[in-house]
C-alpha positions as CSV (number, residue, x, y, z in Angstrom):
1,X,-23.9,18.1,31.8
2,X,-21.3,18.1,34.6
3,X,-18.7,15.5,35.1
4,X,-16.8,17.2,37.4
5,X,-13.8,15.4,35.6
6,X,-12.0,18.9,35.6
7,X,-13.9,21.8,37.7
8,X,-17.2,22.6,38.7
9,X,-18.7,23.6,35.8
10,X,-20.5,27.0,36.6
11,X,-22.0,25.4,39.1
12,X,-21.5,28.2,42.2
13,X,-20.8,27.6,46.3
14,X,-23.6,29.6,48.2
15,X,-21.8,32.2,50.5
16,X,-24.4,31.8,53.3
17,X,-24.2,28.4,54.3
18,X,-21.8,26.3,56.5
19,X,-19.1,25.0,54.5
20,X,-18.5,23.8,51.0
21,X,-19.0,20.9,48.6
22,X,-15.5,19.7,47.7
23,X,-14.5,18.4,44.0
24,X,-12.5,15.3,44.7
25,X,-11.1,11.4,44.0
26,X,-12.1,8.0,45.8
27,X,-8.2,7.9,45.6
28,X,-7.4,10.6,48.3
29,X,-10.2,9.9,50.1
30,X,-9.6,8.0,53.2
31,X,-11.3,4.8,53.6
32,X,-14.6,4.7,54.7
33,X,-15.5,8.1,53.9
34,X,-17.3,8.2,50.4
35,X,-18.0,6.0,47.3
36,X,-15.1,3.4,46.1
37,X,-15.2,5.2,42.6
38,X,-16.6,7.8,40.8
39,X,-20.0,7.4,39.1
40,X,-18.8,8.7,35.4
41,X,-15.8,6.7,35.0
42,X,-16.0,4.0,37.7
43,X,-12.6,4.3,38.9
44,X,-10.9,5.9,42.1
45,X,-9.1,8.7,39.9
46,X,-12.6,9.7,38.8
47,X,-13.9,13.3,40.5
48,X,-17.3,14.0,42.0
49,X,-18.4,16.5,44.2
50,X,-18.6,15.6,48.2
51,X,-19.6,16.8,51.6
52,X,-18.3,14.5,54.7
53,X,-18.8,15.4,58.3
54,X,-16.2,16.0,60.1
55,X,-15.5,17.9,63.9
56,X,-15.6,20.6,62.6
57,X,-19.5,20.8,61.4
58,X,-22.6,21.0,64.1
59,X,-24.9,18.4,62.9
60,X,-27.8,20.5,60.8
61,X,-25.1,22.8,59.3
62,X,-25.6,23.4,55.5
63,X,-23.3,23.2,52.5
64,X,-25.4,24.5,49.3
65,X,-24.0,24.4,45.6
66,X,-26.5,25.8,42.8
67,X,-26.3,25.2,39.3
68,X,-26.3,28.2,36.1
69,X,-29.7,30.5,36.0
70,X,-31.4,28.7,33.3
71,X,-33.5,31.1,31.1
72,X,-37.7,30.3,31.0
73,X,-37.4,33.0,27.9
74,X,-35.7,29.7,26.3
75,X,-38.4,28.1,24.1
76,X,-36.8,24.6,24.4
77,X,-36.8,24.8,28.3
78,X,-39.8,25.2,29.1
79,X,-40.1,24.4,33.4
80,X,-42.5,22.5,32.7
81,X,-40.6,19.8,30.2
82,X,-37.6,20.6,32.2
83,X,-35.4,17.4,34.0
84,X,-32.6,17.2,36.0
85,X,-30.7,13.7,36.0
86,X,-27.8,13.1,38.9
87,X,-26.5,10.4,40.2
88,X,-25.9,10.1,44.5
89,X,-24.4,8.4,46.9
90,X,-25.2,8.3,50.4
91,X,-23.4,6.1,52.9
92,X,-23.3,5.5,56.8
93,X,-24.8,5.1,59.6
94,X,-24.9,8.9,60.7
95,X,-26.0,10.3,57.3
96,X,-28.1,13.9,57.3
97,X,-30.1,14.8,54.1
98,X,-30.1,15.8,50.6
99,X,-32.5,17.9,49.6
100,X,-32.7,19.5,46.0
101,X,-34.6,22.7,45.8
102,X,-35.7,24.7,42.4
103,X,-35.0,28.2,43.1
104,X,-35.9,31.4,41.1
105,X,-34.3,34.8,40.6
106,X,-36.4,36.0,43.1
107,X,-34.9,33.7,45.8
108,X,-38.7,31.4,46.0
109,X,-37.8,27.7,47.0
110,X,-39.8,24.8,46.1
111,X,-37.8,21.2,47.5
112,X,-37.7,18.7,44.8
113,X,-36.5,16.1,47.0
114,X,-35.5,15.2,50.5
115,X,-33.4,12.3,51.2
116,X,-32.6,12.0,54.7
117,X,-29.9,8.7,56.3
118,X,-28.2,6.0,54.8
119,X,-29.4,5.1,51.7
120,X,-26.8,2.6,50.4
121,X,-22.7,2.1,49.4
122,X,-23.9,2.7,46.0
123,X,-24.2,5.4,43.5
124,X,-28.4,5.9,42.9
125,X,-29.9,7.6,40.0
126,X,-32.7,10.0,40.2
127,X,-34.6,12.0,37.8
128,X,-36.7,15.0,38.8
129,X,-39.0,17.2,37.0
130,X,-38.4,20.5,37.6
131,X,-41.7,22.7,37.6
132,X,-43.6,25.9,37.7
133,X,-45.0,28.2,35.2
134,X,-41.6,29.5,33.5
135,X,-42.5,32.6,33.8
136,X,-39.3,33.1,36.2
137,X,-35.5,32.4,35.5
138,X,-34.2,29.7,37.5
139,X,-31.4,27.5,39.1
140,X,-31.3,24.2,41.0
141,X,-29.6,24.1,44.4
142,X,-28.0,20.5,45.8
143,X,-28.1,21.2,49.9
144,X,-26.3,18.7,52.0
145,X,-26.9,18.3,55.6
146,X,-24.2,17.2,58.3
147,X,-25.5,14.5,60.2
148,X,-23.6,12.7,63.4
149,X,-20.7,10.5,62.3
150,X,-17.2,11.7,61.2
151,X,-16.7,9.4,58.2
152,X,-20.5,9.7,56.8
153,X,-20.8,12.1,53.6
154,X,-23.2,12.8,50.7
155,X,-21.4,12.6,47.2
156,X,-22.7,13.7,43.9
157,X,-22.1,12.9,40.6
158,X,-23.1,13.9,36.5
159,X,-25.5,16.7,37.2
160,X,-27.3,16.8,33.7
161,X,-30.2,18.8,32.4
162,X,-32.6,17.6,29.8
163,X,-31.3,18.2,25.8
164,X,-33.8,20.9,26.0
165,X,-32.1,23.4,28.2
């Protein structure tokens, strides 16, 4: 489970994309650019992890974070029982996309999910199985997308796996 109360927590910045997801507070935020509060402790001193587009990204640059390889040698993570629980928030009128990808060791994609615009000024749960016939190692990859408008980002928040893993 990560918070992002005090760091990242092993999860990792890709080196080849754009630019970076940024741990940060609703309080230094400036208005109109990302959720009010924090999802885990509702409040603007809370931390979460956020991409905003700014002048300085080309709309359909890439910011990619992936989470710790998580062993399919570990009998109680099996890919196939496997879940990922987040919570996201996705606000303006020039939004790009989300999209969640499982990867393995061996660098093989598959996208979990693809959200692409506005998609509220709220903080959205989502639960997705992640799959495949654990035979390989693996990690899950959060990509954000710039879109258009300056103030418009993607935050994310409580990144959890199932007990299991």
């Amino acid at each position: 489970h990560c918070n992002f109360e005090f760091d990242l927590c092993g999860w990792k910045q890709d080196e080849n994309d754009d630019f970076d997801w940024h741990l940060r507070t609703s309080s230094t935020a400036k208005l109109g650019t990302g959720p009010a509060t924090d999802h885990t402790l509702q409040e603007p001193s809370g931390h979460y992890i956020f991409i905003k587009n700014s002048f300085f990204q080309l709309p359909g640059q890439k910011s990619r974070i992936s989470s710790p390889v998580l062993s399919s040698k570990n009998k109680n993570c099996k890919v196939r029982e496997a879940v990922i629980i987040f919570y996201y928030h996705m606000y303006g009128a020039h939004i790009g996309s989300l999209i969640i990808y499982q990867r393995t060791t061996l660098k093989h994609e598959k996208i979990l999910l693809n959200l692409t615009g506005n998609q509220g000024n709220f903080w959205q749960r989502k639960e997705l199985t992640l799959s495949g016939d654990g035979d390989e190692d693996f990690e899950v990859v959060f990509e954000g997308v710039a879109g258009e408008g300056p103030k418009d980002g993607i935050a994310l928040d409580d990144l959890t796996f199932s007990r299991e893993c």
